[in-house]
C-alpha positions, 0 to 999 in steps of 0.5 A: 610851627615853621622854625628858622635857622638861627644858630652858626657854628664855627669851623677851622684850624687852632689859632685861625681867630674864630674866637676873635671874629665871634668877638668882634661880631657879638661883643661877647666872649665865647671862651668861658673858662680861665684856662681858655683866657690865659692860653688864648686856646678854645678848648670847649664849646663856646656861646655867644649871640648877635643881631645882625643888620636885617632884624635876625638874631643868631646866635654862634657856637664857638668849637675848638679848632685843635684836634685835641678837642675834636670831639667837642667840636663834633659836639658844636656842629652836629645839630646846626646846619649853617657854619662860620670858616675861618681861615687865617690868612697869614697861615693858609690851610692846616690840617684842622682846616682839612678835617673840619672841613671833612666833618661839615661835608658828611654832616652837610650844611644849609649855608655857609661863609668862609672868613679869610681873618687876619688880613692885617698881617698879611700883604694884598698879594698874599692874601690873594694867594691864600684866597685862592688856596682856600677856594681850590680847598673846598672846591666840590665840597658843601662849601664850594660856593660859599663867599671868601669874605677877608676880615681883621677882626683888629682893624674891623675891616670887611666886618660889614661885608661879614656881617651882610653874608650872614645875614644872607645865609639865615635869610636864604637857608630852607626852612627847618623841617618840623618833624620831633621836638628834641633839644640838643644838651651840649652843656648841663649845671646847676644853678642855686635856688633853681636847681638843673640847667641845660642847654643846647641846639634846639630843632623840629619844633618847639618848647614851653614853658610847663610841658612834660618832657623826658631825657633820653636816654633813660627816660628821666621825667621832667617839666620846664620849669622856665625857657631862655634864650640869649639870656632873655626869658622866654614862655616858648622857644622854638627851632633852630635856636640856642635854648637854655631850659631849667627843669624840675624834676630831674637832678644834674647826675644823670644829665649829660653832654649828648643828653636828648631833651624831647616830649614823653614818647616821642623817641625809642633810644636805639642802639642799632641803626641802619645807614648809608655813609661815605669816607670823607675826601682823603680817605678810599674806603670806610673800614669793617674793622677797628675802634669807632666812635659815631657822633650824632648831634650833641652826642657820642659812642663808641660803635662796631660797623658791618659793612652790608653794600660797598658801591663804586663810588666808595659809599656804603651801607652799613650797620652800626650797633653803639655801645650805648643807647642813642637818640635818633631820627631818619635822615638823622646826620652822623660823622664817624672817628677812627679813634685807633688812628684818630681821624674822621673817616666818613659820615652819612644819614640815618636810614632805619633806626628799627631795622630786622634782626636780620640784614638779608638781601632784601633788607639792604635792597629795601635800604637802597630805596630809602638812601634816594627817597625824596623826603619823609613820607616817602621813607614811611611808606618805603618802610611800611612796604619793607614790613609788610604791615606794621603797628602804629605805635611803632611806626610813630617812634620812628617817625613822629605822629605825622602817619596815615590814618588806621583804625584798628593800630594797624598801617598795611602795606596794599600788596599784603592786603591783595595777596591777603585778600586773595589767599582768603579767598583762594582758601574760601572757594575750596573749601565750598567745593571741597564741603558744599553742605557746610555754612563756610569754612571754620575761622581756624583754617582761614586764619591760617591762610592768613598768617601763610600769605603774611609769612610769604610777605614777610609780614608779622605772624602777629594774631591782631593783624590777621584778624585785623585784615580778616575784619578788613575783608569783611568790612569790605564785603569780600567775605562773611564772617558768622562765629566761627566760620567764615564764607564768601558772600556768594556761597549758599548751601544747597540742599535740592541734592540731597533730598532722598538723604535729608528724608532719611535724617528726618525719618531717623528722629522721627516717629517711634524715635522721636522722643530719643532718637540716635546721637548725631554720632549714631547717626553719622555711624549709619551713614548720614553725612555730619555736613548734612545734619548741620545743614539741616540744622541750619535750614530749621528741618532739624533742631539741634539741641547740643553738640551730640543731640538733634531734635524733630521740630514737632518735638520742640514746638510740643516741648515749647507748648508744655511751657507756655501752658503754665504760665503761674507755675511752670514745668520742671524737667521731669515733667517734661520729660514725662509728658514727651515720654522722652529720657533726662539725656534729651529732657535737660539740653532741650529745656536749656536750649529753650532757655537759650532761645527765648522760650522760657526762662528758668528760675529754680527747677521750673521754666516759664514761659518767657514773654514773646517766646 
C-alpha cells in the first residue's frame, strides 16, 4: 500500500517559539510536562496534529531546542523526512540553529519550510537582515530552497502563508517507499484496564488491528490490541503517520524509547553495520577514536568506528559496532555524536547491516558500489554479487520479502553459476579421459570441484549450495547425475577396444570356474583392470552380485530358473547352492541379489518367485 508523508518535526534554536508556532498552527500544546509549562522550556518530544487547508491531516513532532536535550531531538527527527525551522527573528542564528541544521543535513529531508517567528518584535528593516542571514545560513544545505516564511505566532500574521507551504511540502514530498513494516517508539506507558501503550513515527508500510507483531530488540511477542492516531480510532494505520498502538501481550518494562514495533521475522537486530558518512559542515574529518553515540531512528547507542576509506571530499566508509543491538534497514539514515566533545560530528546511510567478518579490500570496493546504487534492488544484487551466492532466508532479513524468486533457498550470483558450471565440467572431461571405462566421475570428486570454484569466488563452502548448483547444472542438461557418480551427457563407455580383455574377464567366470569363480579382487590381482569389470557389469556381460563377487549370466538366469520353478514351495540357500555346485560365499549374495532385482521374494529361509520377475 502507497503511504504519504504526513508527520513534520521541528528544528531550531531554544527559545525560537517552536512551541508557540505548534500552538497557533494546531490549537494543541505539545509540552506535556509541568516542568515544561512553568519554565516555557521544551525539554522532550512533543506531539500535536492539524488539517491543513488542502484536506492533509499532519501531524508534528515538537523537539526540544536546547543542547541539553539533543538526544531527544535526535529521537524527534530521525524517522521523519519533512521539517518545520524556526528561527526567531529578534535573535537570528544560534548555535542549536547551526547544529540542528547539521542534523537535518546527515539525515536529509523530503521537504521543508523555515519560519522566520516573531516578526512582532522586530522592525522590517530587520527582519530583512535576519531573513538574509538565515538563507546564507542554509545555503548549500537540504534546506537551500526551502521558503523563509516570517511569522507571529501572537499577532497570527503570515500563519496562512505557513499553513499553504505546508501544505505544499506534504503535497509534493515523494511518496515513501513501501519496503518493512516498523513503528518508531519515541514513547511508552501504561494505561489502566488497557495495559501497555506506545507510540511513534509509523514507516514502510502498515499496522492492524489484531496482527502478530514483535519488539525488537528482544524479540518480546505481542498483538495490537487497538490502533490510533491523533486520538482517533483506527482498524489500520498506515505510513508516514503518528500512531499510538496498544498491545497485548507485552508488559511496559522492557519497552523503551528506541524500541522497534515491527512483524515477526521481519529484522535481525545487529550490532554491526557497514556505512558511508560524512562530517557535518564545520567539522574536517570524522575521527577513528573517542566515545560515540550513533542515532537511528527513535534510537541510540553507544558505538566504536573504524574508518575502512576516507575520500577527498571528507566521506568515508566505516564500520560501526554499537553496544547495543540496533534495529536497521539498508539506506536506513543515522547521525553520530561526539559525546566526549558533545557535538554532532557527521552522519550517513546504512550499507550492509550483515557485513563479512572481514572488511577486506574487496568488501570496501563492494561498499563503494552500493553507496552509488540507484535503489534497493540494485543493493540486492550488489549484495548477492559480493556473496557469491546467499540463502534466502538470510538475504530477507536484510532486505524484506521483495527478492527474486529461487526454488531450492538459494539466490546465485550468475558469475559463481558460469564458473561453477565450468569447473564441473572442466573436472567432468578429465576424469573421462583420464578413466574412459568408468560410467563418470564419483559424486566426491565433482563436489569437490564445486566447493573449489566457490571458495575461488568467495562463496559459501556450504554442502546445500553445492549440491544445490550441481542439481542446477543437471536440471539444465549440462551434466548426468546416477548415484554417486555424476558424467557429462556426451561421454559413453566404450568397449570396442577392449575386446581381447573383456574375453578374458568372461573367460575367468566361466567354464570350470563358473560356479565360484575369482573375487573381483583376484581378479584385478591377475591383471584384469577394476574399470573394465564395472564396465562389463554395467553393459550386462557380467553380473556383479556384491561389491567383491561377479557372476556369468548363465549362472544367474540358471539360479533365476531354479527359483521360478518352485513357484509353491521355493528353494533355500542350500538348494541352490546344491544345484549349481556352487559354495554358500556365492549362494547367499546372489539369492539376495535376486532379491533386490525382482526376481524372487524371500519369506523365511525360502524364495519364490516374484510376479513378472
Amino acid at each position: 500500500m502507497t503511504g504519504s508523508l504526513r508527520v513534520i518535526a521541528t528544528a531550531g534554536h531554544v527559545d525560537h517559539g517552536k512551541s508557540a508556532l505548534i500552538v497557533t498552527l494546531t490549537g494543541i500544546d505539545p509540552d506535556r510536562f509541568a516542568e515544561e509549562k512553568r519554565r516555557g522550556l521544551t525539554i522532550d518530544l512533543g506531539y500535536a496534529w492539524t488539517t491543513l487547508p488542502g484536506g492533509h491531516e499532519v501531524g508534528f513532532v515538537d523537539v526540544p531546542g536546547h543542547e541539553r536535550f539533543i538526544r531527544n531531538m535526535l529521537a524527534g527527527v530521525g524517522p521523519v523526512r519533512l521539517v518545520l525551522f524556526v528561527v526567531a527573528a529578534d535573535e537570528g542564528w544560534k548555535p542549536q540553529s547551526e547544529e540542528h541544521l547539521q542534523i537535518l543535513d546527515v539525515l536529509g529531508v523530503a521537504g521543508g519550510v523555515i519560519a522566520l517567528t516573531k516578526t512582532d518584535l522586530v522592525d522590517p528593516e530587520t527582519l530583512a537582515l535576519v531573513g538574509d542571514e538565515v538563507r546564507d545560513r542554509v545555503a548549500g544545505t537540504v534546506l537551500d530552497r526551502a521558503p523563509i516564511v516570517p511569522v507571529s505566532a501572537r499577532s497570527g500574521e503570515g500563519i496562512d502563508t505557513l499553513r499553504a507551504e505546508l501544505e505544499r511540502i506534504v503535497t509534493e514530498a515523494p511518496a515513501p517507499p513501501d519496503t518493512r513494516v516498523r513503528l518508531f517508539v519515541d514513547r511508552v506507558f501504561s494505561i489502566s484496564g488497557a495495559g501497555t501503550v506506545v507510540t511513534g513515527t509509523l514507516t514502510g508500510g502498515c499496522l492492524r488491528v489484531d496482527d502478530d507483531v514483535v519488539v525488537d530488540p528482544g524479540g518480546k511477542k505481542a498483538r495490537i490490541r487497538s490502533l490510533q492516531t491523533h486520538k482517533r480510532e483506527l482498524t489500520e494505520a498506515c505510513h508516514v503517520s503518528r500512531v499510538a498502538a496498544n498491545l497485548a501481550g507485552v508488559e511496559r518494562a522492557p519497552l523503551h524509547r528506541g524500541s522497534i514495533v515491527c512483524p515477526p521475522g521481519a529484522f535481525r537486530p545487529t550490532p554491526l553495520f557497514d556505512a558511508i558518512a560524512r562530517p557535518v559542515r564545520g567539522i574536517e574529518r570524522i575521527p577513528e577514536r573517542g566515545a560515540f553515540t550513533v542515532h537511528t531512528g527513535a534510537g541510540e547507542s553507544t558505538a566504536r568506528l573504524r574508518i575502512l576509506e576516507r575520500r577527498a571530499d571528507g566521506e568515508v566508509l566505516l564500520r560501526v559496532r554499537t553496544d547495543d543491538a540496533l534495529v536497521l534497514d539498508v539506506t536506513d539514515r543515522f547521525v553520530l555524536w561526539e559525546s566526549g566533545r558533545r557535538r554532532t560530528i557527521g552522519g550517513g546511510i546504512v550499507l550492509d547491516v550483515a557485513p563479512p567478518r572481514a572488511a577486506t579490500p574487496r568488501h570496501v570496493a563492494f561498499l563503494a558500489r552500493r553507496a552509488t546504487a540507484p535503489d534497493r534492488g540494485a543493493i540486492v544484487a550488489i549484495d548477492i554479487e559480493e556473496a557469491g551466492a546467499i540463502r534466502v532466508d538470510d538475504l530477507a532479513a536484510q532486505f524484506g520479502a521483495d527478492l527474486p524468486p529461487s526454488a531450492d533457498g538459494w539466490l546465485v550470483d550468475p558469475r559463481l553459476e558460469e564458473a561453477v558450471s565450468a569447473a564441473v565440467i572442466a573436472g567432468l572431461a578429465a576424469a573421462h579421459a583420464a578413466r574412459p571405462l568408468d560410467e563418470g566421475a564419483t559424486l566426491a570428486e565433482i563436489r569437490a570441484a564445486c566447493g573449489a570454484a566457490c571458495r575461488h569466488a568467495s562463496a559459501p563452502m556450504d554442502p546445500t549450495l553445492i549440491d544445490a548448483l550441481l542439481a542446477r547444472l543437471a536440471a539444465a542438461g549440462a551434466i548426468v547425475r546416477s548415484g554417486m557418480s555424476v558424467r557429462l551427457p556426451s561421454h559413453r563407455v566404450a568397449l570396442d577396444g577392449h575386446a581381447s580383455e573383456l574375453a578374458h574377464l568372461v573367460a575367468s567366470i566361466s567354464g570350470e570356474h563358473a560356479a565360484t569363480p575369482p573375487t573381483v579382487k583376484e581378479l584385478v590381482a591377475t591383471g584384469v583392470d577394476a574399470s573394465l569389470i564395472d564396465a562389463a557389469a554395467r553393459e550386462g556381460l557380467i553380473v556383479r552380485i556384491s561389491p567383491e563377487l561377479v557372476l556369468s549370466g548363465d549362472v544367474v538366469e540358471r539360479a533365476a530358473e531354479l527359483v521360478r520353478a518352485h513357484p509353491t514351495d521355493g528353494v533355500t540357500v542350500s538348494a541352490l547352492r546344491e544345484r549349481l555346485g556352487t559354495t554358500r560365499k556365492y549362494a547367499v549374495p546372489l539369492a539376495e541379489w535376486m532379491d533386490a532385482n525382482g526376481i524372487s521374494r524371500r519369506v523365511g529361509d525360502l524364495r519364490f518367485p516374484r510376479e513378472n520377475g
